[in-house]
C-alpha positions in Angstrom: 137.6 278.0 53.0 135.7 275.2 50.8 138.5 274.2 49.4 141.5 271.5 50.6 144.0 269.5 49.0 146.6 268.0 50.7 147.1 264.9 48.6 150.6 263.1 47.1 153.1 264.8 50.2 154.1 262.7 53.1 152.2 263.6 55.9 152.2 261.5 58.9 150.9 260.6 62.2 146.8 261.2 62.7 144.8 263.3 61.2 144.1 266.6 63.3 140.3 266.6 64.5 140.2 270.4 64.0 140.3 269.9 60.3 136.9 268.7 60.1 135.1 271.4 62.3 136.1 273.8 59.1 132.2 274.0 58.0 132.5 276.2 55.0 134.5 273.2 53.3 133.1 271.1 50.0 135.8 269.5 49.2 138.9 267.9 51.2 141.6 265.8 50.0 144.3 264.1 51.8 144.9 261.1 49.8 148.3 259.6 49.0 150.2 260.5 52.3 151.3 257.8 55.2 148.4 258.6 57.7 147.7 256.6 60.4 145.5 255.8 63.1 141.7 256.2 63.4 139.4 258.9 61.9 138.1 261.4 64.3 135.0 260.6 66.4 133.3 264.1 64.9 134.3 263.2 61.0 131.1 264.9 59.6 129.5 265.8 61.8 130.6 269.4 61.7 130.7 269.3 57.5 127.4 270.0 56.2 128.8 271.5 52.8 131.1 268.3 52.2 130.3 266.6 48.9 134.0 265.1 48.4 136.1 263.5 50.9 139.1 261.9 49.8 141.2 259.8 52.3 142.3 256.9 50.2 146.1 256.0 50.0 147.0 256.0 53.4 147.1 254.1 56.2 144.0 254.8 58.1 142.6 251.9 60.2 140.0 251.2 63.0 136.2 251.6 62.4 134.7 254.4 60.1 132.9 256.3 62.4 128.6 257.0 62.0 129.2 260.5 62.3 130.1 260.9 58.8 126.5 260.3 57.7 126.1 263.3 59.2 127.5 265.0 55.9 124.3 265.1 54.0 125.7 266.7 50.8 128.5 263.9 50.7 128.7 262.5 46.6 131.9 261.4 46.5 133.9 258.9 49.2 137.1 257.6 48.8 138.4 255.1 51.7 140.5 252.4 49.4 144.2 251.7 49.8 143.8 251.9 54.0 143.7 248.9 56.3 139.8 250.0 57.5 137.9 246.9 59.5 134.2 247.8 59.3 132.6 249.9 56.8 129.1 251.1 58.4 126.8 253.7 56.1 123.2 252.1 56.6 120.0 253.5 56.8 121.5 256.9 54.5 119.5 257.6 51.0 122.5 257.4 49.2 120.3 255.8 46.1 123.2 255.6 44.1 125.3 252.0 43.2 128.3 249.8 44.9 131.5 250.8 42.5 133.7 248.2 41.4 135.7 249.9 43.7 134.7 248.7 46.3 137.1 246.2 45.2 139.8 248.1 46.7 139.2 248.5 50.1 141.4 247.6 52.4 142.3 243.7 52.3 141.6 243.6 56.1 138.2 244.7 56.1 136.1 242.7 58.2 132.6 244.1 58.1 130.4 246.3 55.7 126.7 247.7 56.3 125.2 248.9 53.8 121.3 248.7 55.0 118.2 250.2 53.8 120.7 252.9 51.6 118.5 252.5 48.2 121.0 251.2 46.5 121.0 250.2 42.9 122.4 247.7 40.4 124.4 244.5 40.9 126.8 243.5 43.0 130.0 244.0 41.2 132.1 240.6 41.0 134.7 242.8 42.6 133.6 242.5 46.2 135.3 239.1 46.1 138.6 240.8 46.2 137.6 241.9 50.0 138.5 238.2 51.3 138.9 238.8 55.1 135.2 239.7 55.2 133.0 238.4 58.3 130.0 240.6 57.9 128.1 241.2 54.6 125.0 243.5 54.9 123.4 244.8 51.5 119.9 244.0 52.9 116.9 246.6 52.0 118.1 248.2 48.9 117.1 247.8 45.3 119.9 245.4 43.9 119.1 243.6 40.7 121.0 240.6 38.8 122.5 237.7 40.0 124.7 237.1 42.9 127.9 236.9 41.8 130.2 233.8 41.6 133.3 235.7 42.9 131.6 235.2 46.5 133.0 231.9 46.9 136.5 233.3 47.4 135.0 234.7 51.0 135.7 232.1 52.6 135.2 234.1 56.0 132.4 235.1 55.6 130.3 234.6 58.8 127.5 236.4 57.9 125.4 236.9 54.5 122.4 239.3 54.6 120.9 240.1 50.9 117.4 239.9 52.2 114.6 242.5 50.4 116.1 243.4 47.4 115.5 242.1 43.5 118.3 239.3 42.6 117.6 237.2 40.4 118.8 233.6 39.1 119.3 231.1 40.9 121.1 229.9 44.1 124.7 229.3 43.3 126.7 226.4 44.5 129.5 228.9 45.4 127.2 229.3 48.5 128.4 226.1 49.8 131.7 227.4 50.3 130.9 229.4 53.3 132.4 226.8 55.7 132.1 229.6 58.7 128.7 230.6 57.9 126.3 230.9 60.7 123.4 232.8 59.2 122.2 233.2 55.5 119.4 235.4 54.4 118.4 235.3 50.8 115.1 235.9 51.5 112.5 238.4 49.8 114.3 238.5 46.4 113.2 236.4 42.8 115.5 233.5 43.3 114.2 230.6 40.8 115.4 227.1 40.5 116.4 224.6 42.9 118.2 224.5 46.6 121.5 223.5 46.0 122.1 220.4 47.4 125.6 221.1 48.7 123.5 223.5 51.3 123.6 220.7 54.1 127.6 220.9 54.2 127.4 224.3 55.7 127.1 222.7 59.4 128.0 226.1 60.7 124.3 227.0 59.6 122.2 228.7 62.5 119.9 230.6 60.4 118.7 229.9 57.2 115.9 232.3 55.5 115.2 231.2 52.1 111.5 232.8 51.9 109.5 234.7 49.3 111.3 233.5 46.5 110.6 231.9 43.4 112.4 228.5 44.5 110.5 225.5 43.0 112.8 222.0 43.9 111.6 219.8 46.6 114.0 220.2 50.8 117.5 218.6 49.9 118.1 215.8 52.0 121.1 216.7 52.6 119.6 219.4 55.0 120.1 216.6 57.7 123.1 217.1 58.4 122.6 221.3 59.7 122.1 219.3 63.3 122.9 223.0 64.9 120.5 225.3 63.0 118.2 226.8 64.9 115.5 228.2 62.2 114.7 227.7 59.4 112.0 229.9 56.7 111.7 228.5 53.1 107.9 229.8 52.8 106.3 231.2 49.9 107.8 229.6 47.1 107.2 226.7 44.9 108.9 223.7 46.9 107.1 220.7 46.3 107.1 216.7 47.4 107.2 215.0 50.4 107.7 216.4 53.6 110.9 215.0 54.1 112.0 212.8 56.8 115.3 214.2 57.6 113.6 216.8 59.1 113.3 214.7 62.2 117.1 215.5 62.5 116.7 218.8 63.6 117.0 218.5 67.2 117.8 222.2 68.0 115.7 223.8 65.9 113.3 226.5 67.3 111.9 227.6 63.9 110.6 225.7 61.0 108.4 228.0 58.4 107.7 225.8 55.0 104.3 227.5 54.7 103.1 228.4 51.5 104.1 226.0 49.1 103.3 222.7 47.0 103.7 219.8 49.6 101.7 217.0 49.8 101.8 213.5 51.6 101.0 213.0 54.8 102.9 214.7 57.9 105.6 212.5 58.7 105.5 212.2 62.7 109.1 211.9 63.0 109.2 215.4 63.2 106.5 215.7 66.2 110.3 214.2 68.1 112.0 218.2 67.9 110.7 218.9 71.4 112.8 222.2 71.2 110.3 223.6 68.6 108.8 227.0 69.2 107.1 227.9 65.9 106.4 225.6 63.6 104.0 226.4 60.5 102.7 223.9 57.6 100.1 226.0 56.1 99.3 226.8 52.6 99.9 223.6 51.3 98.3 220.6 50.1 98.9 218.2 52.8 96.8 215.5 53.5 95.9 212.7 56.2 95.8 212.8 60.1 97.6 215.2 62.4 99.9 212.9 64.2 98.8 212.2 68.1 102.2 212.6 68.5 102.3 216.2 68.2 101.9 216.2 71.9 105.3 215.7 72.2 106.4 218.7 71.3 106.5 220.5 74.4 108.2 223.5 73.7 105.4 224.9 70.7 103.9 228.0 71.1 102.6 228.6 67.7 101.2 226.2 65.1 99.7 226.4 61.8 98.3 224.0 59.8 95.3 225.7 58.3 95.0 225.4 54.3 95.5 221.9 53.8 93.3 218.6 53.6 94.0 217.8 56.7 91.3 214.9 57.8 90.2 212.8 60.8 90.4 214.6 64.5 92.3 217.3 66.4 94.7 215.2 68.7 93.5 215.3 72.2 97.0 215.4 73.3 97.4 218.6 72.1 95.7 219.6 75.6 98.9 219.1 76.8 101.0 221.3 75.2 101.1 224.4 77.9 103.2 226.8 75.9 100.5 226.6 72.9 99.3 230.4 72.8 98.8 230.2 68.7 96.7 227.4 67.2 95.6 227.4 63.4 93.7 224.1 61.8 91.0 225.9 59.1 90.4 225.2 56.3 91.1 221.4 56.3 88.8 218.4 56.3 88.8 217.7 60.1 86.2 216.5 62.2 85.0 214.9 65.5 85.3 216.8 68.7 87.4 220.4 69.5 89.7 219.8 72.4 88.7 221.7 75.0 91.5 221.1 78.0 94.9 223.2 78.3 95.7 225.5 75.7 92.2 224.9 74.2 90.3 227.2 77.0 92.1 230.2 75.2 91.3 229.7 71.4 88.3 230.8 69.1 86.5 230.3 65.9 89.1 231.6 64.1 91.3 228.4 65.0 88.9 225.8 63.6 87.0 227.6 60.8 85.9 225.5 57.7 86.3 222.0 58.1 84.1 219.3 57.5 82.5 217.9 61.2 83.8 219.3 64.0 81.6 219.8 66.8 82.1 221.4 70.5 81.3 223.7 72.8 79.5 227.1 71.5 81.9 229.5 71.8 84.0 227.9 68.3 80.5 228.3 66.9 80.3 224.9 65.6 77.8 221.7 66.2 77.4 220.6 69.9 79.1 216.6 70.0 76.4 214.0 70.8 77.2 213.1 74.5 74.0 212.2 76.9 73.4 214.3 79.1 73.4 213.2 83.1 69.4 213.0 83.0 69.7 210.3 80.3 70.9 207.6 82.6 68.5 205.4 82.0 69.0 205.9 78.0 73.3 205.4 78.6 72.7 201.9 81.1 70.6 200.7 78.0 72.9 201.6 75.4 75.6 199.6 77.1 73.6 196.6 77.5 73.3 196.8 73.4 77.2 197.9 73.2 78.0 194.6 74.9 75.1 192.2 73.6 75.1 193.5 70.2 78.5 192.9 69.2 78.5 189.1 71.0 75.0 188.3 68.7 77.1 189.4 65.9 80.2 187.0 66.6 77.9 184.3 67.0 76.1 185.0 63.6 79.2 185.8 61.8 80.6 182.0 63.2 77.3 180.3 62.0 77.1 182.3 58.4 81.1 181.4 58.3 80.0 177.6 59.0 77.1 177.1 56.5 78.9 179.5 53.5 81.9 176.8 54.2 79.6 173.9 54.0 77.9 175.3 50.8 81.3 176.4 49.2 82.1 172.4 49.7 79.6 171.0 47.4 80.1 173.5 45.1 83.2 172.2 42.4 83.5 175.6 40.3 82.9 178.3 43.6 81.9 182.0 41.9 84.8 183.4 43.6 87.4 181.5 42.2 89.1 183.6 39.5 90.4 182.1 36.3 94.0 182.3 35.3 94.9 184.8 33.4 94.9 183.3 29.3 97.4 186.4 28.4 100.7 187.5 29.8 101.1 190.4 31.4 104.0 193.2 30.1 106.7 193.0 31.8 108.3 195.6 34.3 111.8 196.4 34.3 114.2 197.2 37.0 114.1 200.8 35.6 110.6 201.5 35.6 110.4 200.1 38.7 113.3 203.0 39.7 111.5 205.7 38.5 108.1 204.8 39.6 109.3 204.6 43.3 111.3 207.8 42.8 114.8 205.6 43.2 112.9 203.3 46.0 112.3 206.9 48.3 111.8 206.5 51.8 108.4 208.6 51.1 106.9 205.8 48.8 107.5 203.4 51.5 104.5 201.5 52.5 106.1 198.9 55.1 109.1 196.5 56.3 108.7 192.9 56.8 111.3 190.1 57.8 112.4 189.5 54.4 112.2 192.6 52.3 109.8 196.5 52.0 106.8 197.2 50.5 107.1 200.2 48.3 104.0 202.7 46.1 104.8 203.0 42.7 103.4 204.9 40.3 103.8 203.8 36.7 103.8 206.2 33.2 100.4 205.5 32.6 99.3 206.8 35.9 98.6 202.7 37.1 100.0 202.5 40.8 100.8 198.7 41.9 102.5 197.9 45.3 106.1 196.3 44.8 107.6 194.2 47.3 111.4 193.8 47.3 113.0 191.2 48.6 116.4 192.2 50.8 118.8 189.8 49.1 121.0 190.2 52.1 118.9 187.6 54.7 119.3 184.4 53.8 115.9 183.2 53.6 114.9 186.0 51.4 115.4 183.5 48.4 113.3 181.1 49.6 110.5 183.4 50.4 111.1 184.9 46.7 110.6 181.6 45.4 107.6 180.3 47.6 105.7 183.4 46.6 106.0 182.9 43.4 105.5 179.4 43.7 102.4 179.6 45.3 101.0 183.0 43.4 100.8 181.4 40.0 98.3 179.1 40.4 95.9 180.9 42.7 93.4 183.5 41.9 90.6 184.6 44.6 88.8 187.9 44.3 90.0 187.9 48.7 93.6 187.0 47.8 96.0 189.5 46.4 97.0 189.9 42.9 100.2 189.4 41.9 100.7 191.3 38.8 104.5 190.1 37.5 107.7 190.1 39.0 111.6 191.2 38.4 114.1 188.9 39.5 117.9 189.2 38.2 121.4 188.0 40.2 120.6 191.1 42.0 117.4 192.0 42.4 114.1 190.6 43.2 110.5 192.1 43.7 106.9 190.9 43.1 104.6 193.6 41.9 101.0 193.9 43.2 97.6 195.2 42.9 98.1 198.1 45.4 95.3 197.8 48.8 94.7 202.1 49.2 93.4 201.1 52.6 96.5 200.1 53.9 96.4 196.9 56.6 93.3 195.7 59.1 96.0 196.2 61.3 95.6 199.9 61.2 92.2 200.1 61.1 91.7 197.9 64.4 95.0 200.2 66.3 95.2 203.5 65.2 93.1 206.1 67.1 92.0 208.1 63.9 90.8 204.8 62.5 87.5 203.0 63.0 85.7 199.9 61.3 81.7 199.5 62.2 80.2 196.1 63.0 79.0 195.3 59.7 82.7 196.4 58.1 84.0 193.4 60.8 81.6 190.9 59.7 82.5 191.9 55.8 86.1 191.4 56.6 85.6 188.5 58.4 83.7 186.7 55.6 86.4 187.9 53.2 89.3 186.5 55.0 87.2 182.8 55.5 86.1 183.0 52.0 89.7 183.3 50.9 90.8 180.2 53.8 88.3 178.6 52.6 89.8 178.3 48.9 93.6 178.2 50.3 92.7 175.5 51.9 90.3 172.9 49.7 90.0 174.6 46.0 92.5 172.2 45.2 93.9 168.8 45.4 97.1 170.2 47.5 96.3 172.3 50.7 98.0 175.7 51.1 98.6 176.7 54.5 99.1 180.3 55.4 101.4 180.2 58.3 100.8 183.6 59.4 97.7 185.0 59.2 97.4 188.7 61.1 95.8 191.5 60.8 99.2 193.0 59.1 98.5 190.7 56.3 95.3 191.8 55.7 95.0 194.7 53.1 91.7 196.4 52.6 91.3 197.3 48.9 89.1 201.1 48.0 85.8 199.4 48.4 87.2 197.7 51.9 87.3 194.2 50.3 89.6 192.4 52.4 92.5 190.4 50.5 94.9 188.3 52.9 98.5 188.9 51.5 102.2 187.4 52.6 102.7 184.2 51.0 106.3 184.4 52.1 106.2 181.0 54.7 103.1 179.7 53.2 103.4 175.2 53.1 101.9 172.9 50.7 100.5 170.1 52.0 100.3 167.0 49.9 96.9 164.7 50.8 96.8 162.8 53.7 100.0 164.8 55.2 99.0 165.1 58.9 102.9 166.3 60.3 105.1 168.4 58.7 108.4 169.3 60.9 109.6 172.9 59.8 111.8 175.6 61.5 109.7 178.0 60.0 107.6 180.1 62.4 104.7 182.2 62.5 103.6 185.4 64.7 102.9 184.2 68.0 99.4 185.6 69.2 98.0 184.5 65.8 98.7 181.2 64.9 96.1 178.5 66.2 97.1 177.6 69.5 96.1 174.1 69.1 98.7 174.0 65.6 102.1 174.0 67.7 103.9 171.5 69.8 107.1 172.6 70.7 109.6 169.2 71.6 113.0 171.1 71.4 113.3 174.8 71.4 114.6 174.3 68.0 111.9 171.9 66.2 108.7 172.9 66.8 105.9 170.4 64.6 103.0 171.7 63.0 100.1 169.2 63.4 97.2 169.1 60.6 94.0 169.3 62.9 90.7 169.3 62.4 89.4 172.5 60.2 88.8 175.3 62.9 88.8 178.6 62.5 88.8 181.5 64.6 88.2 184.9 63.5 88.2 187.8 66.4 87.5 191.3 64.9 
């Protein structure tokens, strides 16, 4: 017999399992009855002449078993109109396409695979129709186009695999619809565009694979709020920016891949505080300052990688600490100082720490040994810390008496070289919304610091000029006050050791001072960070910078200015190192002879002059004019 049709009657009850061990058959029909129950366990696998099997119209149910891939010469399969819950064919060369009937599978269809099956085309729009979906699998095939908008109507959907194939377009919002979704894989198509941004409201998210793809936005912050997802893979593509911080709010996560890409900035060390990381790789990007000492936080890393970058200054030492580390990849960077050689460290090779720009070590990474004496240089080490404690106190005392005759000199001098003139032309003025758009809507990644009355933010103007712009937080009460003294004070001063305040933007509800920007950063970073250091003759520059600039604050003219609080914070090191001392914010003028001045106003203790306060009532200290002292320790 090849031959069956037993379609359109009213046959009940299962179907016999005899019928499929008829081998000679090609074609079998028993659509269109009232059928019930599961197919047989052996469907196929006794059928190697089937090529049509028609069983739609009934109502079959359960799982369709694997053995029907077993009928190799199967063309044609219809299962619609039956109340099916999984629809498993993967891993078969069928190399044909999904029919838009698909569509009319049963309604209570939970889970279709349909791996690695070469299948071709799109996705028809019809496979929305199949709403009480859980599992979609169409991973490994050749499918082209766009994924269609009709997905948004799963709403079920738990689980979205279109992984390896050739969609195109970009990532619709109708994504964001999966409420129940617990893993997405997009991954190895030619996606293009941006992430949306309505991503982070899938909270369900455990696994998100967004790799190898054409994607070019920078991370959505709303990516914060996936607090359960556990990896996370959105290398190779074209994501730029920041590194953003919300990353830090991925406490679970075990997996972070953003390799490959256009990043830049620094690496924020918030996220050296996911101590659950396993894997966590950087690389291929165009990052740039320190490795954060903080990395040695993360106790749970096993792999990292952050070769292909410009990283610079030294491998943190507390990295040695990180037990699990078995993979460690920092080439290709601008790193140098000494290689680690504790913990994890004993284990690596060359191929961790090729091209960078001075490291040095032990001679199995193949790089310069460090400069350390030796134990027969004793002698040579007790000299060289008689010099390490003598030379620095000969330079103090220098410093104080060069600091003591350029003041005297400076005196006598009415027109001192240093004193700039006042500007004889306006400058343009800067409105709120160039202002917004330089600081990319005030980010959090153009933040440069936060004071008592307001941030500090970079901002880079259209003509490529980058100034620093201080706003003040309206909210505190004496931020007014501060606004006002700055300005005050800034407007008649110029020193070549102060800094520049360019022009400012003040409205009901606004107000900001814009500055020459200090690329250095503060002296306070430079005399407390570990990847920082400052020589002795760097000291005695900055030293003579910040006197210089006392020195004119406090007798270029007729009314004394007073700092108030004077710190290494307020300090900003310009790109030659020039210091200029910033912060004007509780600054006093004194009028002449003024030798008390009561004031609630109060500076960082551990700076001020000890000798300047006199506390009478926990509320009212008085500041005394003394005779001109000044102490400088570097």
């Amino acid at each position: 017999m090849r031959r069956l049709s037993l379609s359109v009657n009213n046959f009940m009850g299962p179907i016999p399992t005899s019928i499929f061990n008829i081998s000679s058959l090609e074609i079998l029909s028993l659509a269109a009855n009232q059928l019930l129950g599961n197919l047989p366990s052996n469907t196929g696998l006794w059928l190697p002449n089937l090529n049509t099997l028609y069983l739609g119209g009934n109502k079959l149910g359960g799982v369709i078993p694997d053995s029907i891939s077993n009928a190799s010469k199967l063309i044609t399969l219809d299962l619609s109109e039956n109340a099916f819950m999984e629809l498993g064919i993967s891993f078969n060369p069928l190399n044909g396409i999904l029919p838009t009937t698909i569509g009319n599978l049963s309604a209570s269809l939970e889970n279709i695979y349909v791996d690695s099956c070469g299948i071709k085309g799109n996705i028809p729009s019809e496979i929305g129709n199949l709403s009480n979906l859980a599992f979609l699998r169409l991973q490994q095939n050749n499918l082209i186009g766009s994924i269609p908008s009709t997905v948004k109507v799963l709403g079920k959907l738990q689980i979205l695999y279109l992984s390896n194939n050739r969609l195109q377009g970009s990532m619709p919002d109708d994504l964001c619809n999966f409420k129940n979704m617990g893993d997405l894989r997009l991954n190895r198509n030619e996606l293009s565009g941006l992430i949306p941004e309505c991503l982070g409201n899938i909270t369900s998210l455990r696994y998100l694979y967004l790799d190898s793809n054409k994607l070019s936005s920078s991370i959505p912050t709303s990516l914060r709020n996936l607090k359960d997802i556990l990896e996370i893979n959105m290398s190779t593509n074209s994501l730029n920016g920041n590194l953003p911080l919300e990353l830090g709010n991925l406490k679970v996560a075990i997996l972070i891949d953003l390799s490959m890409n256009q990043f830049i900035g620094e690496i924020p060390s918030i996220i050296t505080g996911l101590q659950n990381l396993v894997n966590l790789s950087l690389a291929y990007n165009r990052l740039q300052g320190p490795i954060p000492d903080s990395f040695g936080n993360m106790v749970s890393l096993k792999f990292l990688d952050l070769s292909h970058n410009n990283l610079s200054g030294v491998i943190p030492k507390s990295l040695e600490t990180l037990s699990h580390l078995s993979y460690l990849n920092v080439s290709f960077n601008k790193l140098r100082g000494q290689i680690p050689i504790g913990g994890p460290f004993a284990n690596f090779t060359i191929q961790s720490f090729m091209s960078n720009e001075a490291l040095c070590g032990a001679p199995k990474f193949q790089v310069p040994p460090c400069h350390i004496g030796s134990p027969n240089h004793l002698r040579k080490k007790r000299v060289a810390l008689v010099l390490y404690i003598l030379l620095p106190i000969a330079f103090i005392l220098l410093a104080t008496t060069f600091v003591f005759l350029l003041t005297r000199s400076r005196k006598r001098n009415k027109t001192p070289a240093n004193y700039d003139l006042l500007p004889t032309t306006t400058p343009p003025r800067i409105t709120y919304q160039q202002l917004f758009q330089a600081t990319n809507g005030f980010s959090k990644s153009n933040l440069l610091g936060m004071g008592s009355f307001g941030s500090v933010y970079k901002a880079i103007l259209e003509d490529a000029t980058i100034l620093a712009i201080k706003v003040f937080n309206l909210e505190v009460e004496a931020a007014f006050k501060s606004f006002d003294i700055e300005c005050e004070i800034m407007r008649s001063i110029r020193h070549r050791n102060l800094v520049k305040v360019i022009s400012n933007c003040s409205n009901l509800d606004f107000k900001a001072l814009e500055f020459e920007y200090m690329p250095n950063g503060s002296l306070e970073k430079w005399l407390y960070s570990y990847n920082y250091f400052l020589d002795m003759l760097q000291r005695l520059d900055i030293m003579i910078d910040v006197a210089c600039a006392l020195e004119y604050l406090h007798h270029a003219y007729s009314t004394s200015l007073v700092h108030c609080d004077l710190k290494p914070r307020n300090i900003l090191l310009d790109k030659d190192m020039v210091a200029h001392v910033s912060d004007f914010g509780i600054a006093k003028l004194l009028d002449l002879g003024e030798s008390v001045i009561h004031t609630k106003t109060i500076a960082t203790f551990g700076y001020i002059a000890p000798g300047w306060i006199q506390v009478e009532t926990p509320s009212l200290p008085i500041f005394y004019k003394r005779a001109p002292t000044l102490t400088i320790n570097l």
